[in-house]
Each structure stands twice: as structure tokens, then as C-alpha cells.
N, C-alpha and C positions, 0 to 999 in steps of 0.2 A: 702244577701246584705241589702244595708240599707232599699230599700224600701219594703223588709218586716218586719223594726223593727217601732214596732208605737211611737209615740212622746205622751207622755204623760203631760199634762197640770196641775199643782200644781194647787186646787183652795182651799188656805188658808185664806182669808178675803175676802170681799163684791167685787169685781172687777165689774164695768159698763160693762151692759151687749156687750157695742164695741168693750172691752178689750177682752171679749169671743171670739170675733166673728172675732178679730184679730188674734187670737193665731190659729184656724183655719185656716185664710190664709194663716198664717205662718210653717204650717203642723200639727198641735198636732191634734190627731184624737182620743184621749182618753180624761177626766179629772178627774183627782184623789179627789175626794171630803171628803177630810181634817177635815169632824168634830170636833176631839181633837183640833185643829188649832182655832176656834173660841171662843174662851173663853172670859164669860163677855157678851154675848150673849145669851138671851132666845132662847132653843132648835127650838120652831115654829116657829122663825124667819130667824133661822138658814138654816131650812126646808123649808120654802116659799122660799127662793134666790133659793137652791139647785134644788129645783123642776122647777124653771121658767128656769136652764141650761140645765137640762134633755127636758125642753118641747122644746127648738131649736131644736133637732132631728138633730143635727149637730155630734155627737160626741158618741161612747162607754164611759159610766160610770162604775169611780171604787170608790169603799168607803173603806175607811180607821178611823179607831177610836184608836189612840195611849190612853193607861191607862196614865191618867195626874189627879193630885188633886179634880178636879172639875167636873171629870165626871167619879171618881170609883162606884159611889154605882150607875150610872143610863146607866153604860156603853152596858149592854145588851137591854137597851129601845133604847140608840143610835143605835146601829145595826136596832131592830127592823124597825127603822122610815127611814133608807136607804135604805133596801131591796129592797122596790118598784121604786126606781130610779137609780138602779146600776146595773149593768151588771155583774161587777166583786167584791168580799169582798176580802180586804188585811186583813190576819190572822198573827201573830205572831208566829213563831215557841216554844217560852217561856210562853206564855201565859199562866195559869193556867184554861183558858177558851179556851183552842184551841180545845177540843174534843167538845163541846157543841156548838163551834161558827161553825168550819167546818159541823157537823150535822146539823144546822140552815139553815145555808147558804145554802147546796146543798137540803133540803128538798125544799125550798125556790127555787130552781133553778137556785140560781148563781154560777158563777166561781171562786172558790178559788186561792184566790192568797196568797200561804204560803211563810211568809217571813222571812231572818233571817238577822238580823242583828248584826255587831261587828263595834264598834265606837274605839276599842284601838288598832287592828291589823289586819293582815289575817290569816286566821286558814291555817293549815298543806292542804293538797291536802286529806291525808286521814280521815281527819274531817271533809271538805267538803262531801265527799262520803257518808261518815258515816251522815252527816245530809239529804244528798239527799236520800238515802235511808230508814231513820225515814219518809221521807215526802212523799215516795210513797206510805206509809201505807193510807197517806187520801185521795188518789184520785187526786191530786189537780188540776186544769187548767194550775195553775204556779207555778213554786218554785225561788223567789226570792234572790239573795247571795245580799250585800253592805256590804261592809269588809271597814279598813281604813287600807291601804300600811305603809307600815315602810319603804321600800327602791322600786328602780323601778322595783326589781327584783320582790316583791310581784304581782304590778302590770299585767308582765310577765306571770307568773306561774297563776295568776287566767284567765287570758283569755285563756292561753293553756288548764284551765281545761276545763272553757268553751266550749270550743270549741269539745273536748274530749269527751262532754256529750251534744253534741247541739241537739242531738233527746229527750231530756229529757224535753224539754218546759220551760227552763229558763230565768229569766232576770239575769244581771250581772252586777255590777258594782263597781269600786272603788271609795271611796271617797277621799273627799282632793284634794289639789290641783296639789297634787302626780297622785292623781289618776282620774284626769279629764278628759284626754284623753280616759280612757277608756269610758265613756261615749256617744262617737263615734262610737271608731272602734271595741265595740263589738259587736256591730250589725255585723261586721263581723266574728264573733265566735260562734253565733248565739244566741245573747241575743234578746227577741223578744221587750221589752219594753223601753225605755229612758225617766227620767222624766227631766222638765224643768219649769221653774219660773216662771211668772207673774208681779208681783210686782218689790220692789225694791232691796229686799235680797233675797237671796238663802235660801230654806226652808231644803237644807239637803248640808254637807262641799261638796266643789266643782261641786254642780249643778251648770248649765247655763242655759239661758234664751231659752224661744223653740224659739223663733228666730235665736238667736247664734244655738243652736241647726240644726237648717233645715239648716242653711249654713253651717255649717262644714259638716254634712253629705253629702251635695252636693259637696262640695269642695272636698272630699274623694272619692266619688262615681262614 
């Protein structure tokens, strides 16, 4: 049910430390720390905010570093310099760095969280498998699906996968605004995580705000 699925908190720009401490009241009990998101930003400055969230001791941290123009050649110093304030590392399943980050990371004693991402459709059910199956090769804490629907049928078929594979430690989501709702009620298929916004845009298609977020779970629940 939903109150086993965490609200995970987007922190992709400088947010006052109130707005933190809002999104807490508001349920998000994780925060995703966005580095690739800060661009234009000297790394130590980046790193002084991120650290003063971690020192609230309010919240599980997870870092994330998407490969974006400006941080290819210095992408494994980024990792390095989150370790110490994260709890969980978002990996890429494509990554060309994914055997050397997952090794990192769990040397390091974090929680892998391998992700796969598809921005133009939802994959077959038996390519789903076939990649859940690649990802139990590393171990991981979590294996991540965000697909983008083409009809609401996609939407359908990915939560029955869900749900088909809910001992497997998955998050699950569709994007768009197709696929919004899943956002919800797959916490009741058993996706363990939900992320949600901060600011004023959605940092991934059809996120919502972890306010919106903790009401509609409740409204559902």
C-alpha cells in the first residue's frame, strides 16, 4: 500500500532550506540530489547546499548525475563527491560506466538504484524481463522502469507487470500525462518509490508536486 511507497523529493536548484523542510511535512521522506540539474554552478557550491540537506537528518538521500555536456569529462569526480551524502546512487542501465559506477557505489556501501529509462514508448513485457533480468546481474537495491505510454493500454500492462514482479524491489512509472496516474496507484503494484517536484516545473513529463503527490495517495488510500 501507499504507506510503504516513499515520496521522493526532486532537488534540482538551490531551494530555501523552508521549502525542504516543507516537502517533509508534506510526506517526501527521500531527496533525489540532482547534480547534472545544476549547471552553471561551481561543483563546491553545488556540494556545500547538498550537504547542509543531508545535515537536517530529516530525510534518506539518493544522487543522481544524468551525462549532460558540462559534466562528461568530470562525471566520475561527481559521483565521487556525493558518496558521502547519499544513501542511494541512481545508475543508468546504458551507461558505458555502469560496471565501474555499480562497483563504486557498493564498495562505497550505497544502494544501487539501476535505472532504465524510455522517453519514446513502453517496451514489450518481454523486454521488461529481459532487462530485469540484466539488472539482477549487479546486485542492485532497486531497479527502476519510467517508460513513456502511447495508449492507456501501455499504462495497463506496465503496472500488471509491476505488480507480477513486486518481490523484485522495483520502482515503476509512466510518464506523460498518459501516464500520471500511475504515479499513484503503483504503489499499489508494489513500486517502492514516487518522485515529485519542488519548484515550479516538473523535472520529468507528468511528475507532480510531493504535495499533489501525498494527497492523492491519501485520497486513494
Amino acid at each position: 500500500m501507499f504507506n510503504q511507497t516513499k515520496i521522493v523529493a526532486v532537488i534540482d536548484q538551490f531551494y530555501p532550506i523552508e521549502t525542504i523542510k516543507k516537502a517533509y511535512a508534506d510526506g517526501a521522506r527521500v531527496l533525489e540530489f540532482r547534480l547534472d540539474l545544476f549547471e552553471g554552478y561551481p561543483l563546491h557550491q553545488t556540494m556545500d547546499y547538498l550537504k547542509s540537506l543531508k545535515a537536517l537528518n530529516y530525510f534518506e538521500t539518493l544522487g543522481t548525475v544524468r551525462e549532460v555536456l558540462t559534466n562528461k569529462m568530470i562525471r566520475l569526480e561527481c559521483f565521487d563527491e556525493l558518496f558521502p551524502i547519499v544513501d542511494y546512487v541512481d545508475i543508468e542501465c546504458d551507461t558505458p560506466l555502469k560496471n565501474m559506477l555499480v562497483e563504486r557505489s557498493q564498495a562505497a556501501g550505497k544502494k544501487v538504484v539501476l535505472s532504465f529509462h524510455d522517453f519514446e514508448k513502453t517496451p514489450s513485457n518481454e523486454a521488461l524481463d529481459a532487462l530485469l533480468e540484466d539488472a539482477k546481474a549487479y546486485n542492485p537495491a532497486l531497479f527502476k522502469v519510467a517508460v513513456m505510454p502511447q495508449t492507456h493500454d501501455d499504462t495497463v500492462r506496465l503496472l500488471e507487470w509491476c505488480y507480477a514482479n513486486r518481490q523484485q524491489n522495483l520502482i515503476v512509472m509512466a510518464m506523460g500525462d498518459l501516464g500520471k496516474y500511475t504515479r499513484v496507484v503503483s504503489s499499489y503494484f508494489g513500486s517502492q518509490f514516487t518522485y515529485g517536484f519542488l519548484g515550479k516545473k516538473a523535472v520529468a513529463p507528468g511528475q507532480m508536486t510531493v504535495e499533489q503527490l501525498k494527497k492523492a495517495l491519501l485520497a486513494v488510500g
